[in-house]
C-alpha positions in Angstrom: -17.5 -22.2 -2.6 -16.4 -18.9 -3.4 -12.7 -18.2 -5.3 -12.7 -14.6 -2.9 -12.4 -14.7 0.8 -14.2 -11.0 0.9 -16.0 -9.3 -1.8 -17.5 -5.7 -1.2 -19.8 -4.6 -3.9 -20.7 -0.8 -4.1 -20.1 0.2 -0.9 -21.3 3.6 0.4 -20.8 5.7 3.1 -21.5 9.2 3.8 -21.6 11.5 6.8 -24.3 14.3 6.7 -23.8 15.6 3.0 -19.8 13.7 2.5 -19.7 10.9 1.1 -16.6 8.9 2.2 -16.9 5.6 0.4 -18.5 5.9 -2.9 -19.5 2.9 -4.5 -16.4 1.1 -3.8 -16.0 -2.7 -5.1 -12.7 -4.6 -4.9 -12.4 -8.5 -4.5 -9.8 -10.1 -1.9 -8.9 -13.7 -3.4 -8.9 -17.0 -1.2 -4.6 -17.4 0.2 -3.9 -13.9 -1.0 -2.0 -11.1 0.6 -3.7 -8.2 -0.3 -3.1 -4.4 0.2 -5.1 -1.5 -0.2 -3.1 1.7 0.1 -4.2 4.8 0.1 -3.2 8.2 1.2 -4.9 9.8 4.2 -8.0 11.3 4.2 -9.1 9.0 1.3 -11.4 7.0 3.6 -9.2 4.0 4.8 -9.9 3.8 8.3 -13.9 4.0 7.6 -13.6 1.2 5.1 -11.9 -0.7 8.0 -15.0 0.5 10.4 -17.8 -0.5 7.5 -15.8 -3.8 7.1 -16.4 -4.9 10.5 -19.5 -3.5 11.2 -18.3 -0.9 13.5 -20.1 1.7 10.9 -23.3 1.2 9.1 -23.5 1.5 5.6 -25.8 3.4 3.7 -25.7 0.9 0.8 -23.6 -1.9 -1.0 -22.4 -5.5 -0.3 -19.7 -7.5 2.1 -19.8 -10.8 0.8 -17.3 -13.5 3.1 -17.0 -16.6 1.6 -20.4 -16.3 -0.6 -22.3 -14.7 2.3 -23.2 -11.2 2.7 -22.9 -10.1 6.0 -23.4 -6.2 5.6 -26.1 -6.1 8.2 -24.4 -8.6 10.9 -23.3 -7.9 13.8 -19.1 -7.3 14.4 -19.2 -11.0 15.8 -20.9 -13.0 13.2 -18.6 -11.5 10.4 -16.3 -14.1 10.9 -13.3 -11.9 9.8 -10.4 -11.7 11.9 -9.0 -8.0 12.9 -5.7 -6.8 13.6 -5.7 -3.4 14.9 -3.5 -0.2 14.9 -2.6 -0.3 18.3 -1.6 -2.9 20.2 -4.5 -2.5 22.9 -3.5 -5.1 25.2 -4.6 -5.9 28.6 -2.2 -5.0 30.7 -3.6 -7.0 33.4 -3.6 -10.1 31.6 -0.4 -12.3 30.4 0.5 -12.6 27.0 -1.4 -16.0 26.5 -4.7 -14.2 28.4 -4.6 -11.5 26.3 -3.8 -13.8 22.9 -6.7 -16.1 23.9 -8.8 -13.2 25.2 -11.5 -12.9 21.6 -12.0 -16.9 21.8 -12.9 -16.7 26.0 -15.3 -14.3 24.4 -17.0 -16.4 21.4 -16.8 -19.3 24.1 -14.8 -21.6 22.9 -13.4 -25.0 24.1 -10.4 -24.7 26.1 -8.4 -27.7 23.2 -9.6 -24.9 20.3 -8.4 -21.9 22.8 -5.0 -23.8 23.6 -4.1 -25.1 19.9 -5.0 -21.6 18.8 -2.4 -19.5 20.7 0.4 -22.4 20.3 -0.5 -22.0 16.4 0.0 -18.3 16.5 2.5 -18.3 18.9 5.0 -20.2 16.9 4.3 -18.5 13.7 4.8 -15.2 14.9 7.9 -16.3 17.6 6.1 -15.6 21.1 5.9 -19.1 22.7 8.4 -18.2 25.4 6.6 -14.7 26.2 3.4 -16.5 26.9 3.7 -16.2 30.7 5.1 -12.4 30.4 2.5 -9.5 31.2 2.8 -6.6 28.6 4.8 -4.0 31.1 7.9 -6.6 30.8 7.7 -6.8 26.8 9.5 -4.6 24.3 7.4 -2.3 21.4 7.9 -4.8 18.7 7.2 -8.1 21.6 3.7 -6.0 22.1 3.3 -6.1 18.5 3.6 -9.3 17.6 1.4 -10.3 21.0 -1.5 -7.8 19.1 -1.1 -9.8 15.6 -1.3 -13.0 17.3 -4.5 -12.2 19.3 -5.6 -11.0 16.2 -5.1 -14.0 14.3 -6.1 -16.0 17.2 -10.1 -16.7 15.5 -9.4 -18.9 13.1 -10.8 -17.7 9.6 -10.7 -17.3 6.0 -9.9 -13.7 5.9 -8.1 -10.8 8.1 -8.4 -7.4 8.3 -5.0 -5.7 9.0 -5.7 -2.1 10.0 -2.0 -0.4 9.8 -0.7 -2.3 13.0 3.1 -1.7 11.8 2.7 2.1 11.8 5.2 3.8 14.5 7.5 1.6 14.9 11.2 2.2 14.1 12.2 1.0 10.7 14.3 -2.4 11.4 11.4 -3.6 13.3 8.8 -3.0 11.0 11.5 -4.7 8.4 11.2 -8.0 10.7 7.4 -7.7 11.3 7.0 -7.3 7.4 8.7 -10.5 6.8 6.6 -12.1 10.1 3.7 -11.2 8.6 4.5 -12.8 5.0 5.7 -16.2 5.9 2.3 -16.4 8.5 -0.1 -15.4 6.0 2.2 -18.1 3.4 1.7 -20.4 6.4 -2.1 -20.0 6.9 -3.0 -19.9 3.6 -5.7 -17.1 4.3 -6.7 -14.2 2.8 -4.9 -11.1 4.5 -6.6 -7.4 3.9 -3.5 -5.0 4.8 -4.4 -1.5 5.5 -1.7 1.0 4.7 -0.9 4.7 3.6 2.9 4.0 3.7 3.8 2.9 0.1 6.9 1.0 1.2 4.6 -1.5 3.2 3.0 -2.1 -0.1 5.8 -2.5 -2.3 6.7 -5.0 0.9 4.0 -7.3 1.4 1.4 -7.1 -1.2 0.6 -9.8 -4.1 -2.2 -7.8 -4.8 -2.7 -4.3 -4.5 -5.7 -2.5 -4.2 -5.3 2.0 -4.7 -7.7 3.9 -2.5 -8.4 7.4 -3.4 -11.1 9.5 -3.2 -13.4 7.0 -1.6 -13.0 4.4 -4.4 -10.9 1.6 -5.3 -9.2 2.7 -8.6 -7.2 0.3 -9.3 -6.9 -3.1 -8.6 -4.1 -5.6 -10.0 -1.1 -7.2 -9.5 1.9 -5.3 -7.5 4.2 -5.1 -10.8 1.1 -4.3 -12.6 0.0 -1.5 -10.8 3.3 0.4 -10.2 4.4 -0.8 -13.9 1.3 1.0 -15.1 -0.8 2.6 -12.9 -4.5 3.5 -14.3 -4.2 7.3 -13.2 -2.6 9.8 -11.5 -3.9 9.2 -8.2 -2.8 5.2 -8.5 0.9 5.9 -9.5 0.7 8.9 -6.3 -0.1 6.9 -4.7 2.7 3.9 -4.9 6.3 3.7 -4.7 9.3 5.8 -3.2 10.0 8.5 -3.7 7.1 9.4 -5.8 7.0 9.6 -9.1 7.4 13.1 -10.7 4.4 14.3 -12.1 4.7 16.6 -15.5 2.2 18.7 -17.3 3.1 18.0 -21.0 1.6 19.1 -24.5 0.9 16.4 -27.0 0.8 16.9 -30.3 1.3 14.1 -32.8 2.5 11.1 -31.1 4.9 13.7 -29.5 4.6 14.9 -26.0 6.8 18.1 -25.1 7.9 18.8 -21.0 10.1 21.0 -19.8 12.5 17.8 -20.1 12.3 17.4 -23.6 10.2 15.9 -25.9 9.4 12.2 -25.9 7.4 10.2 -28.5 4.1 8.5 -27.1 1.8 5.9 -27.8 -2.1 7.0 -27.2 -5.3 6.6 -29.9 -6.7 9.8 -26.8 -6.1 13.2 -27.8 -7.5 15.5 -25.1 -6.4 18.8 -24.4 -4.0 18.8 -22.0 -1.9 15.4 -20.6 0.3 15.0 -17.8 3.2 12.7 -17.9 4.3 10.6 -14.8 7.5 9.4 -14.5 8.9 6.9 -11.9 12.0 8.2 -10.0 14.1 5.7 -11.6 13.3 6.7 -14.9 14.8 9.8 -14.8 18.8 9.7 -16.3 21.9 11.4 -14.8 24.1 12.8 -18.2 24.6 14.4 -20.5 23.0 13.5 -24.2 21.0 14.6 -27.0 17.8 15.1 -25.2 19.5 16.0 -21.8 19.0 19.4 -19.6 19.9 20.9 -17.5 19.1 20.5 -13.2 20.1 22.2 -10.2 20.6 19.6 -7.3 18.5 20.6 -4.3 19.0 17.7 -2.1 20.6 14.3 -1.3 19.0 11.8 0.7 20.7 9.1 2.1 17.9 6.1 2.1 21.3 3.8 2.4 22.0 1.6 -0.9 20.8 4.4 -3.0 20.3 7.8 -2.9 16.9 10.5 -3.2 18.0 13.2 -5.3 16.1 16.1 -5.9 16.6 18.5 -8.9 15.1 22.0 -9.5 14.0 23.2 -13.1 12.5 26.0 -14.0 11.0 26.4 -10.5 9.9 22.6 -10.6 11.4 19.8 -8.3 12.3 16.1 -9.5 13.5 13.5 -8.4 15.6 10.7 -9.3 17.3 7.5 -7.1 21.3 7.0 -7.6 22.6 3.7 -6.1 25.6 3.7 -3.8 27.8 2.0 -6.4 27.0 4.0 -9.3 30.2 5.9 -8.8 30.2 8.1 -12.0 26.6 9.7 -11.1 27.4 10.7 -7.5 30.6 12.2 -9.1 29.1 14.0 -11.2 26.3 15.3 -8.6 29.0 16.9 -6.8 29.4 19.4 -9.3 25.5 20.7 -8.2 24.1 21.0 -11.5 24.3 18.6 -13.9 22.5 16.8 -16.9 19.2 14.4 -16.5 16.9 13.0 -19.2 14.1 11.1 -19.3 14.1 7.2 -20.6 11.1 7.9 -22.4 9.9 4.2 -21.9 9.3 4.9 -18.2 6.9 7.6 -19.7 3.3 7.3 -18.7 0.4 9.2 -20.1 -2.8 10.9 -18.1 -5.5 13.0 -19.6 -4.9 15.8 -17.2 -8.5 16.5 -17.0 -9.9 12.8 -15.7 -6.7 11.7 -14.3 -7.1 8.5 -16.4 -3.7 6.8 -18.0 -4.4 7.5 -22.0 -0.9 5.8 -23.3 2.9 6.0 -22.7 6.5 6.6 -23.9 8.1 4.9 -26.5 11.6 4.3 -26.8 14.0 6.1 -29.0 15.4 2.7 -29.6 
């Protein structure tokens, strides 16, 4: 038996003379969460579509559980779905409409039952189950589309962005809903998503789309510790990272922050250095300059704040208690630095990470 629930090999899709997916690979391990995030427009909801066969492909592999099922139809996938919208039968109670895609592979009415009482638990529903959707709430209708979804009992799922538009404490419950039931499963879940929060949320394993290809695949810490290029650290995390054209020149890179000493056996041209929010520094010291506040954001135990020099705009996140910072942010311009460690390196022309920052330390 296969270690990966889903494997897609070179996957390619184009319409007329664009091609949307172009040669994309990535792996989905047995009993992992997985997300692939990416920002729109870089092909996510046709890789959903080529997934489960909603789309043909003009070449490549979709390998479940050892078996390539590119040319299958939707039904003999055997991947579970879990759309965008909830899309339920409004006509139909909440068990009907959980039970619905098991009426429809025909089967036996002990496997329909034990199915919806399985889901129904795990996602909290069991006393909705005699409810039609017009008496349910958004987030009730939710959870009644993830449970039909999860209904067809399988190795892997395919989550297509069902938390996006709903308000924020909702989606907070639904995220950890959606945790403990893939935990309690033990099956491989494929979570679509352009909203890096939801990543930073859920994922074990995150998967960056851009561009039509997967380019970069690790664990979460790995790939917002060091992202492989610009478009993977873009592409997670919040706020974004600030993005910096830079020279290098001897080990050194120079910014209109300073200069920071780098690691990289790459000397191309021109670099750009990224550098997460949080690794920008509020004071004053040797290799400090100075910033024009622009904006506060209130995103509750910290704040965004946003800095303008010499016509370009940073950012950096204060937390609620660090008293001394927001004091000194009142004062609209102040000092920031960068910790040079949170430094990463891109050759500016391929994108591609070519080193990072070294400490002063």
């Amino acid at each position: 038996m296969s270690q990966f629930a889903l494997e897609v090999k070179g996957l390619t899709k184009s319409f007329g003379d664009k091609v949307v997916l172009d040669n994309l690979s990535f792996t989905a391990n047995v009993n992992d969460f997985s997300v692939i995030c990416g920002k729109p427009g870089n092909g996510k909801s046709v890789l959903v579509r080529t997934i489960m066969g909603l789309e043909t492909i003009d070449s490549g592999q979709l390998i479940v559980r050892g078996k390539d099922v590119a040319n299958a139809s939707p039904g003999d996938r055997n991947i579970g779905y879990v759309p965008q919208s909830f899309a339920l039968y409004p006509h139909y109670s909440v068990q009907e409409n959980i039970e619905y895609p098991l009426v429809l592979a025909k089967a036996a009415d002990n496997v329909r039952k034990e199915s919806v009482e399985r889901v129904a638990e795990l996602l909290r529903i069991k006393d909705l189950l005699g409810k039609k959707p017009e008496q349910l709430s958004g987030g009730q209708k939710q959870r009644v589309a993830i449970a039909r979804g999860l209904a067809k009992a399988t190795d892997v799922y395919v989550l297509d962005d069902p938390l996006v538009g709903l308000d924020f404490k909702l989606r907070e419950r639904l995220i950890d809903d959606l945790r403990k039931t893939q935990e309690e499963l033990k099956v491989s879940f494929v979570y679509m998503t352009s909203d890096p929060l939801e990543a930073l949320s859920l994922a074990k394993t995150v998967m960056i789309l851009a561009e039509g290809q997967i380019v970069q695949q690790d664990l979460l810490d790995v790939v917002y510790d060091k992202p492989s290029s610009i478009a993977s650290m873009n592409s997670i995390g919040f706020p974004e990272a600030n993005i910096l054209t830079a020279e290098l020149d001897a080990g050194t890179i120079k910014t209109i922050l300073g200069s920071i000493k780098v690691k990289t056996d790459k000397n191309p041209q021109k670099v750009v250095a990224g550098i997460r929010p949080e690794g920008l520094v509020i004071g004053k010291n040797a290799n400090s300059v100075n910033a024009k506040v622009s904006l506060m954001e209130n995103l509750g135990s910290e704040f965004a704040v946003y800095f303008n020099v010499n016509n370009t705009n940073l950012v950096t996140v204060v937390s609620r208690t660090d008293t001394e910072a927001l004091s000194k942010l009142q004062a609209k311009t102040v000092d920031i630095s960068i910790k040079p460690e949170a430094v990463v390196l891109f050759d500016a022309q391929t994108g591609n990470r070519i080193g990072e920052g070294v400490s002063h330390v």
